[in-house]
N, C-alpha and C positions, 0 to 999 in steps of 0.2 A: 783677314778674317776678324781681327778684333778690332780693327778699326770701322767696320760693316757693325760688330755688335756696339758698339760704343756710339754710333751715330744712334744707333736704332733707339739705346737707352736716351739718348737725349733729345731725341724725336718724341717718345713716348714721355718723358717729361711733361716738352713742353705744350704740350696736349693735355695733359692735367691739368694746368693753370685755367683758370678761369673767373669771371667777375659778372655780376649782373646789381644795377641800378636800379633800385627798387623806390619805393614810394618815402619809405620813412629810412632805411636805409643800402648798405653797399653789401651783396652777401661776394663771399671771395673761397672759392675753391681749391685746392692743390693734393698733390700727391699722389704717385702712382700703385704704391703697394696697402701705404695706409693713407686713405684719401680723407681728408680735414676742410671743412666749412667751418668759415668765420662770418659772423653779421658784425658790421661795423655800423651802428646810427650814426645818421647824421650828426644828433647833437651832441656827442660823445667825440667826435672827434677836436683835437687839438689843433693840429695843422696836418697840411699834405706835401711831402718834397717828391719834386722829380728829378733824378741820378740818372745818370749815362755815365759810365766808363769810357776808355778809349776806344776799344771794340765794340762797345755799342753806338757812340757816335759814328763810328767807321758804318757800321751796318743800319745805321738810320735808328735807332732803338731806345728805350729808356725804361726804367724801372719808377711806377710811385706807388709811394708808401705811407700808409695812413698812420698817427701817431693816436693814440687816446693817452688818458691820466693812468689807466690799466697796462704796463707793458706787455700783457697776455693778450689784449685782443689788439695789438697791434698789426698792421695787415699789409701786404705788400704784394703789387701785382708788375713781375719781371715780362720784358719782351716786347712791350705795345712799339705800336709806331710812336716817333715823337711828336708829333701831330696828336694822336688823340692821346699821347697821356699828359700833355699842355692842357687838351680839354678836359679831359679828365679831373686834373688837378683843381682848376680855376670851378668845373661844375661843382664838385665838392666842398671847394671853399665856401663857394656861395652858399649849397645847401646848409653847409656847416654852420655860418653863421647866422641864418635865417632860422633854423632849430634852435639856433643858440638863446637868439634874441627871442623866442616865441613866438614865431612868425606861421 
């Protein structure tokens, strides 16, 4: 029984998570009880790391995380395949610095 409720909490999680690529910037969703929207701009961002653990490398996974000069609108999107958060990562870069430069 509690390992049925425990899957189900982290089913419903990860279903919270969410991200969309917007024009000027990245909005990033979470939370199942209290649900939290962050916009990250493009030109606000620092850099973007993407982390994999060991159980995430095991299940194909990776975690990125968006950094600003703000450590409040810092933003982090857990779970993606490693494949799109490579892309992910490198798409951000770029927008990052093409905001940056006045592009």
């Amino acid at each position: 029984m509690c390992s049925g409720l425990a899957l189900s909490a982290v089913h419903r999680r990860w279903l919270a998570w969410g991200y969309a690529e917007r024009d000027e910037d990245l909005l990033v969703r979470r939370g199942v009880l209290v649900r939290r929207t962050s916009v990250v701009p493009y030109g606000r961002m620092q850099y973007v790391d993407v982390t994999a653990g060991p159980l995430d490398r095991r299940l194909g996974l990776a975690r990125v995380t968006l950094h600003t000069a703000a450590a409040a609108s810092d933003a982090s999107i857990p779970g993606l395949p490693a494949a799109e958060a490579t892309r992910l990562r490198d798409r951000l870069a770029a927008l990052g610095e093409a905001r940056a430069a006045g592009v």
